[in-house]
KOLGUNU-47366 format. One record per residue (C-alpha): residue in three letters; x, y, z; residue number from 1. Coordinates in steps of 0.25 Angstrom, whole numbers, plus 5000, padded with zeros to 4 digits. Example, Ala and Ser with C-alpha at 12.3 -4.5 7.8 and 13.67 -1.06 7.14 Angstrom:
BEGIN
PT/residu/u/v/w/num
PT/ALA/5049/4982/5031/1 .
PT/SER/5055/4996/5029/2 .
REM end
This chain:
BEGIN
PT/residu/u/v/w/num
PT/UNK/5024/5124/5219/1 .
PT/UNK/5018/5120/5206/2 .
PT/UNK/5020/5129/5194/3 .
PT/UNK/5007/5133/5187/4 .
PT/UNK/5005/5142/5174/5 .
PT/UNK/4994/5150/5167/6 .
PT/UNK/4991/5147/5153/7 .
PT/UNK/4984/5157/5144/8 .
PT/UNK/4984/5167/5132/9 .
PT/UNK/4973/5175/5140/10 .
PT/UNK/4977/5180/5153/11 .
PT/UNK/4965/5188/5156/12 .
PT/UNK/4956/5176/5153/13 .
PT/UNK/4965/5169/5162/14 .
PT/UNK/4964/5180/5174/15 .
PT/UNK/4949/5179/5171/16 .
PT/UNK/4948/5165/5173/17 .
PT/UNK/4958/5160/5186/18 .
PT/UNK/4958/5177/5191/19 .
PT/UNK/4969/5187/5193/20 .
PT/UNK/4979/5180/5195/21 .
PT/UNK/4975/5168/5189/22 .
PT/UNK/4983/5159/5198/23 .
PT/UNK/4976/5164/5211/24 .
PT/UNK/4963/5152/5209/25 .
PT/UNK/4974/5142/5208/26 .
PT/UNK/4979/5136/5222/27 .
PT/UNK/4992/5145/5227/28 .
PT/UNK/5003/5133/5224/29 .
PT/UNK/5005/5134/5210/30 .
PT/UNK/5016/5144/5206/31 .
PT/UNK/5010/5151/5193/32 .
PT/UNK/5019/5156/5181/33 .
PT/UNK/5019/5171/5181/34 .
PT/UNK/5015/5172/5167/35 .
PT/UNK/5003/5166/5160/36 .
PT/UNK/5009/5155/5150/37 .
PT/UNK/5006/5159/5135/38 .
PT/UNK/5015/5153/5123/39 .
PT/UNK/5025/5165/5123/40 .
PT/UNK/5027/5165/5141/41 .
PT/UNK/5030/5148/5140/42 .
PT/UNK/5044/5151/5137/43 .
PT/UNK/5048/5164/5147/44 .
PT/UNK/5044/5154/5159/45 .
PT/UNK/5048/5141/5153/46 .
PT/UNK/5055/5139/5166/47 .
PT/UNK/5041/5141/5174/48 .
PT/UNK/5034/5133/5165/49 .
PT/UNK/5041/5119/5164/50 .
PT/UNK/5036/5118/5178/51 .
PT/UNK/5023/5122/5177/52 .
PT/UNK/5013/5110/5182/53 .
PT/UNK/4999/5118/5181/54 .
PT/UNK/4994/5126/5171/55 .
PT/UNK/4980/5135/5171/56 .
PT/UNK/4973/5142/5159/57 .
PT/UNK/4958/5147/5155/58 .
PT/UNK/4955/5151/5140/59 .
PT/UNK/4968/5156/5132/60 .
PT/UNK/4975/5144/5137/61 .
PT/UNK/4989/5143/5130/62 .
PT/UNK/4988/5134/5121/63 .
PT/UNK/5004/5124/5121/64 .
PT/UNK/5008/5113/5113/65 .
PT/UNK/5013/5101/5118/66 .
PT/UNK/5028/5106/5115/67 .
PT/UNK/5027/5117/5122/68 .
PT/UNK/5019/5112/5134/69 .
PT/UNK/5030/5101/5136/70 .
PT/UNK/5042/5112/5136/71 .
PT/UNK/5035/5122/5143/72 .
PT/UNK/5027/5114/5155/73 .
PT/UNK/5036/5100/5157/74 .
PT/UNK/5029/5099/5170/75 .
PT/UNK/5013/5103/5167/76 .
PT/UNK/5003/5095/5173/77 .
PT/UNK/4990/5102/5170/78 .
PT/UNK/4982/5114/5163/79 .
PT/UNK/4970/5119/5170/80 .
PT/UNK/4962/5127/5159/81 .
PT/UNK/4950/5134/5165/82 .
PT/UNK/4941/5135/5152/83 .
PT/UNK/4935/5125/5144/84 .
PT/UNK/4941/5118/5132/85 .
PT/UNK/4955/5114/5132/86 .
PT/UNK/4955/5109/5118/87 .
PT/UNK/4963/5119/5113/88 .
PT/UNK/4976/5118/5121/89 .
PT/UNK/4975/5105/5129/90 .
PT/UNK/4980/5094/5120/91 .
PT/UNK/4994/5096/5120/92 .
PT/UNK/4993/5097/5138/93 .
PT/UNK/4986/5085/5137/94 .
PT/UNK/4996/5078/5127/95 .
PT/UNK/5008/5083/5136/96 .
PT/UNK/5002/5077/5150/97 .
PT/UNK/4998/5090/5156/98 .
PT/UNK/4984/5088/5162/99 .
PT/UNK/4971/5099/5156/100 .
PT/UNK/4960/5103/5165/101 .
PT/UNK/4949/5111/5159/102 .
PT/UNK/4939/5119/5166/103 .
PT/UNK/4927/5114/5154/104 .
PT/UNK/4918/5112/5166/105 .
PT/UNK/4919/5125/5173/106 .
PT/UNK/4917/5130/5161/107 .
PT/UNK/4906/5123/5157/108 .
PT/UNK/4895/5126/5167/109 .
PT/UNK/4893/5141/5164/110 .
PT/UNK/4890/5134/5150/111 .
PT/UNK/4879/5124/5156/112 .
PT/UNK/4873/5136/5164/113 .
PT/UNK/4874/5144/5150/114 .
PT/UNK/4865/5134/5141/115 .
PT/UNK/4858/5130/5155/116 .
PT/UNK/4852/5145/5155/117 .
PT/UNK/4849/5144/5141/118 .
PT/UNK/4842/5130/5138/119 .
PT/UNK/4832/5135/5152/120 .
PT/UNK/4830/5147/5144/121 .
PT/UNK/4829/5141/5131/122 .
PT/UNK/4818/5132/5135/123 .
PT/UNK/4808/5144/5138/124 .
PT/UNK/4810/5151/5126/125 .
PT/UNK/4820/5160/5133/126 .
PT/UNK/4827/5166/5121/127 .
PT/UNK/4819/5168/5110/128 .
PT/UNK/4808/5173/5117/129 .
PT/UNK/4818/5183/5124/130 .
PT/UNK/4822/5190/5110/131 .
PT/UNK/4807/5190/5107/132 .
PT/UNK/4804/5198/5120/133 .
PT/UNK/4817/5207/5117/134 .
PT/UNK/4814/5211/5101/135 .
PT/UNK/4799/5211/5106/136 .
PT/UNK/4794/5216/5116/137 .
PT/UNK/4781/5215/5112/138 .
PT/UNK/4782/5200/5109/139 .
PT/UNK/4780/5195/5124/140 .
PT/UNK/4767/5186/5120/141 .
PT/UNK/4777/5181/5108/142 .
PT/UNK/4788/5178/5117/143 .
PT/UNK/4780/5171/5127/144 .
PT/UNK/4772/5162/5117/145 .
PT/UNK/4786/5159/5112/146 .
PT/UNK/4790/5154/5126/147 .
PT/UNK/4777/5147/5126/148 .
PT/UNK/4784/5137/5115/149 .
PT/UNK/4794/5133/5126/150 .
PT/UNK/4792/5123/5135/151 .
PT/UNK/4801/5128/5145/152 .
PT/UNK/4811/5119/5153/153 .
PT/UNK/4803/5108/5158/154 .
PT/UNK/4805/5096/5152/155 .
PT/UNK/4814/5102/5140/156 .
PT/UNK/4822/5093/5133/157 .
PT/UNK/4837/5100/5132/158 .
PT/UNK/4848/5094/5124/159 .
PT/UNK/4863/5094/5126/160 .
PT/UNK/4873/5092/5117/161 .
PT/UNK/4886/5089/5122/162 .
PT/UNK/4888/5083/5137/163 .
PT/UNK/4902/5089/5140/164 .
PT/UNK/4903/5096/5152/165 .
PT/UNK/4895/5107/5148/166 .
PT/UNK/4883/5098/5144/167 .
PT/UNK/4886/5090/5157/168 .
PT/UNK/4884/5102/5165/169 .
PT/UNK/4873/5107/5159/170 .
PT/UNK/4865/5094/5161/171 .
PT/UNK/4868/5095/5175/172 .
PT/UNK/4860/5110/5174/173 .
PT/UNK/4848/5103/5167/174 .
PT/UNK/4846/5093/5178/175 .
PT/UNK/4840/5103/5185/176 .
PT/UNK/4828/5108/5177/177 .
PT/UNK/4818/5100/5170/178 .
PT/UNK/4825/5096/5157/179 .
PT/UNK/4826/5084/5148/180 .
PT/UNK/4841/5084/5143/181 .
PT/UNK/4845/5075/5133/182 .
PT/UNK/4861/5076/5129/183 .
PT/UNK/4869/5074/5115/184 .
PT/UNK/4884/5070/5117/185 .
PT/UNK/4891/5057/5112/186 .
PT/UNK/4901/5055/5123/187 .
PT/UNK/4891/5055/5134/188 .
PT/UNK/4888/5042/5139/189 .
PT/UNK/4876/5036/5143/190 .
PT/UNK/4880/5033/5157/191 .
PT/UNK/4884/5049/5158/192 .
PT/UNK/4869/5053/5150/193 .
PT/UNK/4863/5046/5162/194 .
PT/UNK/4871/5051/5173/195 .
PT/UNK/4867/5066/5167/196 .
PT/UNK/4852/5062/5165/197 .
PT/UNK/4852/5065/5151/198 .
PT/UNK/4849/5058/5140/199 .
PT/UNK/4856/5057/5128/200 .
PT/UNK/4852/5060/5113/201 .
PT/UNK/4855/5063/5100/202 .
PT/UNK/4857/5076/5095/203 .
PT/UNK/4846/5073/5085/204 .
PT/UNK/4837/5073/5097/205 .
PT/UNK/4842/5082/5106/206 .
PT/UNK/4839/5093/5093/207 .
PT/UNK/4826/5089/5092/208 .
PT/UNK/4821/5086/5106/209 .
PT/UNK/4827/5097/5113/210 .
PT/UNK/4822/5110/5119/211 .
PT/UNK/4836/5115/5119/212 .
PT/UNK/4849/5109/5114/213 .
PT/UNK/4862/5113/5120/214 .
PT/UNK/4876/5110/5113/215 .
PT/UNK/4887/5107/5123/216 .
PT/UNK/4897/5098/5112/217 .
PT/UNK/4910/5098/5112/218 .
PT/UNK/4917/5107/5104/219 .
PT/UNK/4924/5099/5094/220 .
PT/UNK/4926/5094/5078/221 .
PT/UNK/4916/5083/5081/222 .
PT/UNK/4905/5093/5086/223 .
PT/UNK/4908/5103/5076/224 .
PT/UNK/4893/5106/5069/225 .
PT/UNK/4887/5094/5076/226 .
PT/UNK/4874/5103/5078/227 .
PT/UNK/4870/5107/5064/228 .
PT/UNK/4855/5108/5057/229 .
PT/UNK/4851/5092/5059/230 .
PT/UNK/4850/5096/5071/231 .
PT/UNK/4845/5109/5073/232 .
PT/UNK/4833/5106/5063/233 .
PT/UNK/4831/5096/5074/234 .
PT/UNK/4826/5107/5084/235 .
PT/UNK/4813/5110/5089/236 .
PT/UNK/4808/5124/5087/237 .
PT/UNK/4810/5128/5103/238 .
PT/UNK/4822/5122/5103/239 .
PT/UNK/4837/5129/5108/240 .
PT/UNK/4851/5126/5103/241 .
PT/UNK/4860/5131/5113/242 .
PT/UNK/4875/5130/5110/243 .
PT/UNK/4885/5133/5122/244 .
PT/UNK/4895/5124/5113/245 .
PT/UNK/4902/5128/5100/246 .
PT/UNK/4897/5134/5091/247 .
PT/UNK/4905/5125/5079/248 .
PT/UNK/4895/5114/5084/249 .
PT/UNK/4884/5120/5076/250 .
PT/UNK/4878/5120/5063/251 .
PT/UNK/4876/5136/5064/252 .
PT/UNK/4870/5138/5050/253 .
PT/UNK/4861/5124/5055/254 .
PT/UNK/4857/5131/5068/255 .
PT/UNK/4854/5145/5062/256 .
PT/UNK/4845/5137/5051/257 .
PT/UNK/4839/5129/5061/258 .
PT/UNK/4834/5142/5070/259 .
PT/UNK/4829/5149/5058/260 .
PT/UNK/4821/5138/5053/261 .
PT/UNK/4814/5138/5067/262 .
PT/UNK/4816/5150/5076/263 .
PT/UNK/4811/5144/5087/264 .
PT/UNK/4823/5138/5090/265 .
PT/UNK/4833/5144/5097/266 .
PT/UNK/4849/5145/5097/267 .
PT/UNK/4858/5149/5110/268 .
PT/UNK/4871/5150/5105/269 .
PT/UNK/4882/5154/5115/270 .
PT/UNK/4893/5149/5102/271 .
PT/UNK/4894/5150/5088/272 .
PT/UNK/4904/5147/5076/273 .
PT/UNK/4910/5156/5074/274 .
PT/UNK/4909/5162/5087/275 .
PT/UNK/4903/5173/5089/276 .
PT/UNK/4895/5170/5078/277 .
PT/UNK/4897/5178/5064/278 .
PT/UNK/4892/5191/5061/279 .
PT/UNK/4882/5187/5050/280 .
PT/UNK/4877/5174/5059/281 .
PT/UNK/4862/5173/5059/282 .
PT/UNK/4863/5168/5074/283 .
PT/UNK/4864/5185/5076/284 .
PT/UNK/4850/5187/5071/285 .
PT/UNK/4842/5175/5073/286 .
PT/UNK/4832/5176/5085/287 .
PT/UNK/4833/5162/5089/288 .
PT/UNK/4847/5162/5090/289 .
PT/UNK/4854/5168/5104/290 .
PT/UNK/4869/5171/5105/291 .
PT/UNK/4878/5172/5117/292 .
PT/UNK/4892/5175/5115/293 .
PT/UNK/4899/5161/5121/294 .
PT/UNK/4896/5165/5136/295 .
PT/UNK/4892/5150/5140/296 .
PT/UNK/4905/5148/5145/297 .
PT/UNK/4911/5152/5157/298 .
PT/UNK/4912/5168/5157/299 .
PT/UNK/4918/5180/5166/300 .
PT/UNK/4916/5176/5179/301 .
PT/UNK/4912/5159/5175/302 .
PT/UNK/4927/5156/5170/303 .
PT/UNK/4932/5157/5184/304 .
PT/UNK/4927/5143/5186/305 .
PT/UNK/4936/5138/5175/306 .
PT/UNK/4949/5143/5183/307 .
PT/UNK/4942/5136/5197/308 .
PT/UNK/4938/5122/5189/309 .
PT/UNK/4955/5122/5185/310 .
PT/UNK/4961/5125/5200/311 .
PT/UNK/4951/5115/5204/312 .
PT/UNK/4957/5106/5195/313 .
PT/UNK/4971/5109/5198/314 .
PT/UNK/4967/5106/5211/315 .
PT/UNK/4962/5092/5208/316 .
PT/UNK/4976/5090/5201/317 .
PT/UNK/4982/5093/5212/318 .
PT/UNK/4975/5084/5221/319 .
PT/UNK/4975/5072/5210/320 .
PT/UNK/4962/5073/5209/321 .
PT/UNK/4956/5071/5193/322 .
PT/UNK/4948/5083/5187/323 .
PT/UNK/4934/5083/5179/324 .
PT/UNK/4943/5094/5170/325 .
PT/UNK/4954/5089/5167/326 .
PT/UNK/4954/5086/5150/327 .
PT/UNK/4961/5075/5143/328 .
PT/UNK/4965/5071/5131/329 .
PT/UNK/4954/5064/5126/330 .
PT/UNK/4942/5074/5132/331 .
PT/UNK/4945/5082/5120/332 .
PT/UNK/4941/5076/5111/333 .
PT/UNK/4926/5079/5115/334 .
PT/UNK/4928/5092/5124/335 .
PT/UNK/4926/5106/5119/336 .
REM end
């Protein structure tokens, strides 16, 4: 029977993700360690360990250098990490051999369904007439008139920044309203535009075209303030920026500058630098300007998926079969 182990630093995030026990979803053949692996349990079951093959984790994942992964786990083949980005632990797996499967798919749709909800709404005047309704109840003919400005979501013309997996999926929800959707990434190639029935821009345009922008990029030095007040300057008075991304990406003194300067624009910001926002930031106060606190991701009963995305994977190791998850190398350089 194969030896298998859990790694992580948070075992009641792990029992939330794979259940209680954790390795009841996975298939009955693997023989579990008895003891979640951390840095201070690798030693007391070194002799479990250095026949471990398979190894399963969410968020806390116990992070290993390559010494230690080659001491204490000779024979691993694979981590299954049943979250999203593995940049923080999974360079030195890779650079020993052992294979990475991330369950960034999974844990990208609740995000599309997320921004989906809000770029429908956002097209109708949704927010900012909603806190006009709510501080005023006398305003109704106000709000409505405000509405009026909106074209709704025929024919709109929604930008996405970013065609990862997120951005892939989300595309795939567009398709069935009556939307225009014009993308911005550098790695996507023309053939790939075509097969998703987008068209490619420049940011340039997207800003100033676009009913709603939405930022999906990659998380990464390259992207760091990539969205700053050239841009934004850039919107039209209707327009919404939504980010769902990293809140590092933006400008955030641009953006607050940019909304002031026309409050018919609107901010959806499920992420912000620092997160959550300072005390003092004017995002708290500004009436254009709608906070949610990082819920686009998967959440409660959502990060299930995650585990059922990772034994499906273990599965397809098992049958030799490859895996749209599995991570290399070379994928993080431009993954989140």
């Amino acid at each position: 029977m194969d030896k298998a182990v859990f790694f992580s630093t948070m075992e009641q995030t792990l029992c939330k993700v794979y259940g209680e026990p954790p390795e009841a979803i996975v298939k009955p053949e693997l023989e579990f360690c008895p003891v979640v692996i951390r840095e201070d349990t690798l030693e007391e079951n070194r002799e479990f360990l250095k026949d471990v093959k398979y190894g399963f984790s969410t968020w806390g994942m116990t992070v290993l250098t390559e010494e230690q992964i080659r001491d204490y786990f000779p024979k691993l083949e694979c981590v299954f990490y049943a979250a999203g980005s593995v940049q923080y632990f999974a360079r030195p797996f890779l650079n020993c051999g052992v294979r990475v499967f991330s369950a960034w798919r999974a844990n990208g749709i609740p995000v599309a369904e997320f921004t989906l909800a809000q770029i429908l709404l956002a097209n109708k005047g949704y927010f900012q007439s909603l806190k006009k309704m709510k501080d005023h109840p006398g305003r109704f003919d106000e709000a409505a008139q405000y509405c009026d400005t909106f074209g709704g979501n025929y024919g709109k013309r929604v930008g996405i920044i970013g065609v990862g997996v997120i951005g892939r999926y989300l595309i795939g929800l567009l398709r069935n309203f009556c939307l225009e959707t014009v993308v911005f990434d550098p790695f996507l190639s023309d053939e790939d535009a075509t097969s998703l029935g987008v068209k490619k821009c420049s940011l340039e345009e997207i800003f100033s075209t676009c009913s709603v922008i939405s930022n999906h990029l990659a998380n990464n030095e390259q992207t760091k303030g990539m969205l700053n007040g050239r841009l934004f300057d850039l919107m039209a008075d209707n327009a919404t920026f939504i980010n769902t991304g990293r809140g590092a990406q933006v400008v955030e003194a641009d953006l607050i500058r940019a909304l002031q300067e026309h409050p018919n624009r609107t901010a959806l910001l499920d992420v912000t630098d620092p997160e959550p926002a300072l005390p003092d930031s004017p995002f708290y106060t500004m009436d254009n300007v709608f906070l949610t606190p990082h819920r686009a991701g998967s959440v409660e009963d959502e990060v299930r998926r995650m585990a059922e995305f990772m034994v499906e994977d273990y599965q397809r190791v098992l049958r030799g079969e490859p895996s749209p998850d599995e991570v290399t190398l070379d994928m993080l350089k431009t993954m989140a």
